[in-house]
C-alpha positions in Angstrom: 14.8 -5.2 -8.5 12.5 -2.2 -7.8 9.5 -3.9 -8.1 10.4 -6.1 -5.4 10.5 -2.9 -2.9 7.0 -3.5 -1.3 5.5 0.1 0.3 2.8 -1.0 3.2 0.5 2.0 4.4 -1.2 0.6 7.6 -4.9 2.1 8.3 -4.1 5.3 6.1 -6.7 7.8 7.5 -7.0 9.9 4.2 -7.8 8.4 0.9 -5.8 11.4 -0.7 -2.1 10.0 1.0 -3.2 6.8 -0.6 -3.4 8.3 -4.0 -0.1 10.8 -3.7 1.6 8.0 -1.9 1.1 5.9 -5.5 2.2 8.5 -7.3 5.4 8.9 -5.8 6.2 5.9 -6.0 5.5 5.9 -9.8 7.8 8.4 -10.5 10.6 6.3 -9.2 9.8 3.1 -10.8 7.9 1.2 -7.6 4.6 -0.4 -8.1 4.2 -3.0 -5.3 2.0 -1.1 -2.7 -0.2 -2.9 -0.1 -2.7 -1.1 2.2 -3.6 -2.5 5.5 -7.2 -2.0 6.3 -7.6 1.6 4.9 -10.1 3.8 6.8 -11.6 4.2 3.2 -10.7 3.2 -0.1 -11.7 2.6 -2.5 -11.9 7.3 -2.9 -11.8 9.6 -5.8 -9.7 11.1 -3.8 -7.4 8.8 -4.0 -7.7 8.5 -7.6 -7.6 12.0 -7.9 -4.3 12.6 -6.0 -2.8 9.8 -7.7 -2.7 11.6 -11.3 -0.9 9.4 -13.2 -0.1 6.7 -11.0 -4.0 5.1 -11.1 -3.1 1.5 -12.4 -1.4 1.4 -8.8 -4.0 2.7 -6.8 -6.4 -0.1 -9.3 -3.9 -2.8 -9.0 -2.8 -2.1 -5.0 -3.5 -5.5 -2.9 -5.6 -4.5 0.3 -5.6 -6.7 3.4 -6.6 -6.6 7.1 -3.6 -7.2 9.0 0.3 -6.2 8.5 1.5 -9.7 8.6 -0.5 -10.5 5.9 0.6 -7.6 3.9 4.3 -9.1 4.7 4.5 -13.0 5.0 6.6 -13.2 2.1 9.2 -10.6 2.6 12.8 -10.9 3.6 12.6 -8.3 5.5 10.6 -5.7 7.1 11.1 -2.3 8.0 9.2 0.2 10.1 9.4 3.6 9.4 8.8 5.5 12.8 10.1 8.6 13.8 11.0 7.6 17.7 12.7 4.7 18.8 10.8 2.0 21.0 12.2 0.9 24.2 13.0 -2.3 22.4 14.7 -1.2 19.4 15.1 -3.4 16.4 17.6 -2.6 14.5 17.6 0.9 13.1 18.7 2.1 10.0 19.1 6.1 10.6 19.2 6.9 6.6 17.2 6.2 3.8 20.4 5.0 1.5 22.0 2.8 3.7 18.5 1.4 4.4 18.1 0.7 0.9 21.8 -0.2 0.5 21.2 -2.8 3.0 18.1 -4.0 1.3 19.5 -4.9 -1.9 21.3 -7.6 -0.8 18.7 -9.3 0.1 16.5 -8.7 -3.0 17.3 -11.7 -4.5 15.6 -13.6 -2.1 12.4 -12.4 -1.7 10.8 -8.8 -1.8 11.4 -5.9 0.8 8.8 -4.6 2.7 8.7 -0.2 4.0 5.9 -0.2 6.1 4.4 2.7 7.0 1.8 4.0 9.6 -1.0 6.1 10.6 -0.6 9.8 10.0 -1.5 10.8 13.3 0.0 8.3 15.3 2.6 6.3 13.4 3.0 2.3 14.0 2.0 0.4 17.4 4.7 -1.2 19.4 2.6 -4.4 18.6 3.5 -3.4 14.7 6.9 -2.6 15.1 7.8 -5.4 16.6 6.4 -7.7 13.7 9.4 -5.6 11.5 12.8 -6.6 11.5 14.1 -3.4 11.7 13.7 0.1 11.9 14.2 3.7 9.8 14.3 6.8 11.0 14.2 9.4 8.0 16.3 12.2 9.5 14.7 15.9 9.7 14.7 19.2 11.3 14.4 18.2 15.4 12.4 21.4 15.9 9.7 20.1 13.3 10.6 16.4 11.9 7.1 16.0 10.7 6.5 14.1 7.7 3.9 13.7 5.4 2.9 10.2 4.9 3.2 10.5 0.9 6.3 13.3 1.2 8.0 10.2 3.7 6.9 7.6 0.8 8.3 9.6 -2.0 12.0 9.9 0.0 12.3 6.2 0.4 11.2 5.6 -3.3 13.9 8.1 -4.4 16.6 6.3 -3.0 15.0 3.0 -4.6 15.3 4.3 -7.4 19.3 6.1 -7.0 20.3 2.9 -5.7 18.6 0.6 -8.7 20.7 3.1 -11.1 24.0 2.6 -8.9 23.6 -1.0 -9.1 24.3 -4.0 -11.9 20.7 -5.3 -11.6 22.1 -9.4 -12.3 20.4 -12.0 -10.1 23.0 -12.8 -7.3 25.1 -16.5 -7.8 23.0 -19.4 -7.0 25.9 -20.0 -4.9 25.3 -17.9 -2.4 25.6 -18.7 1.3 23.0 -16.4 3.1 19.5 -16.6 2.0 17.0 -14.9 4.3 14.0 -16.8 5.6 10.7 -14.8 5.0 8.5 -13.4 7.9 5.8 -16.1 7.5 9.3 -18.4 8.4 10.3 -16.2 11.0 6.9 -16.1 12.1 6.2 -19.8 12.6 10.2 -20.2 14.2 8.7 -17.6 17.1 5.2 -19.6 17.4 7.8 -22.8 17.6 9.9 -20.8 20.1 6.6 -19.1 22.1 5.6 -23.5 22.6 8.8 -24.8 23.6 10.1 -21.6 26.1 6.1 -22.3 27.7 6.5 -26.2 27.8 9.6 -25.6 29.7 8.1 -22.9 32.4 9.7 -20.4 31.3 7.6 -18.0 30.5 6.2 -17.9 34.0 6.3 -13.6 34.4 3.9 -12.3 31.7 5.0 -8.7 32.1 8.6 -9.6 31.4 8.6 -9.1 27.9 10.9 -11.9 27.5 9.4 -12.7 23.9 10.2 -9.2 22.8 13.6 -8.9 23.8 13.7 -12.3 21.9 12.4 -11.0 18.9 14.6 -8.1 18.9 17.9 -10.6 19.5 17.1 -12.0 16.8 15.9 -9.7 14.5 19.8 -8.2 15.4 21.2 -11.7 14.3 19.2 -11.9 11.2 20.0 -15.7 10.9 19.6 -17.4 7.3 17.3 -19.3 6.7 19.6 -22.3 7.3 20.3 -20.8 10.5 16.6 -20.9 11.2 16.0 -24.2 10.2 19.0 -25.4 12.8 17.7 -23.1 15.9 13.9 -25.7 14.7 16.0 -28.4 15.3 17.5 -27.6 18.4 13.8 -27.3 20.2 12.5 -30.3 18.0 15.5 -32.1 19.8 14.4 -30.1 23.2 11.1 -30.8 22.9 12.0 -34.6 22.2 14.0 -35.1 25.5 11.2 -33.9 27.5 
């Protein structure tokens, strides 16, 4: 299941975090690593940092937008080390983050997104996750380096992949996740049928966050989703 933990480094400011980030993640058996419009990359520097980690900084995928970089997961997590005033749900430790995770594995990968080193993810970012992590640290200096945060997170990938019979789950299986790109297009669906209606009629409301972050909370299967499309299909119908 490892390879199906995705690490996302958004706008990574020096090439040399790209490179160490790869290599920590090498060490723990990761190899699925997306960078979202780097400031520069291809580096030597990033090859040079990586060691022996270079057939992931050769094989990376690089893309110009986070939900790009995540369509196909079944879920998305932010790192950030402050909590928004909309907070998604928030996983305060790496291993229950990653305990969490695994039980969705089977359905899709999992994406650890990352941000810039200097000033982290946007609100706009963090609110295309489905939930948060906050790596615990030392409240007089919780600072993180971007490849030191990478290598924690990989690390308990890696503990919980050894703790854990690696068998596909049952095809039998009641909850399967829907994938962000799902998600996605369930929000656009939502975004048409709220504004059809007049609902959306105070633009500094935020009513489609705290809707995101409802349901990001419920994290509804994708069956779930599909009935919530046929709700405001049916709406939509009786207008």
């Amino acid at each position: 299941m490892l390879e199906r933990i995705r690490i996302v480094l958004v706008q990574t400011y020096h090439p040399g975090n790209i490179g160490a980030s790869a290599r920590a993640m090498k060490t723990m058996g990761l190899s699925d690593l997306v960078l979202v419009a780097p400031r520069q990359f291809p580096d030597p520097e990033a090859t040079r940092l990586a060691a022996g980690a270079v057939d992931l900084i050769e094989g990376c995928r690089v893309v110009d937008s986070l939900d790009e970089a995540v369509a196909d997961c079944v879920q998305v997590i932010g790192a950030s080390a402050r909590l928004r005033s909309l907070p998604l749900p928030c996983y305060h430790a790496p291993d229950a983050m990653l305990e969490a995770a695994w039980q969705r594995l089977p359905d899709g990968p999992v994406a650890v997104v990352f941000g810039r080193e200097r000033s982290g993810l946007t609100n706009d970012e963090i609110g295309h996750c489905t939930h948060q992590l906050n790596i615990p640290a030392n409240p007089d200096y919780g600072v993180l380096n971007l490849s030191q945060a990478v290598q924690i997170v990989a690390y308990e990938a890696f503990r919980q992949a050894s703790h854990t019979a690696v068998a596909e789950a049952p095809a039998s299986r009641d909850t399967v996740y829907p994938t962000l790109d799902q998600l996605e297009h369930f929000h656009a669906h939502l975004h048409r049928a709220l504004d059809s209606a007049g609902f959306l009629n105070q633009p500094h409301a935020k009513t489609e966050a705290h809707l995101r972050a409802l349901f990001a909370r419920a994290e509804p299967s994708r069956k779930e989703l599909s009935i919530l499309r046929g709700v405001l299909n049916a709406l939509e119908r009786h207008d």
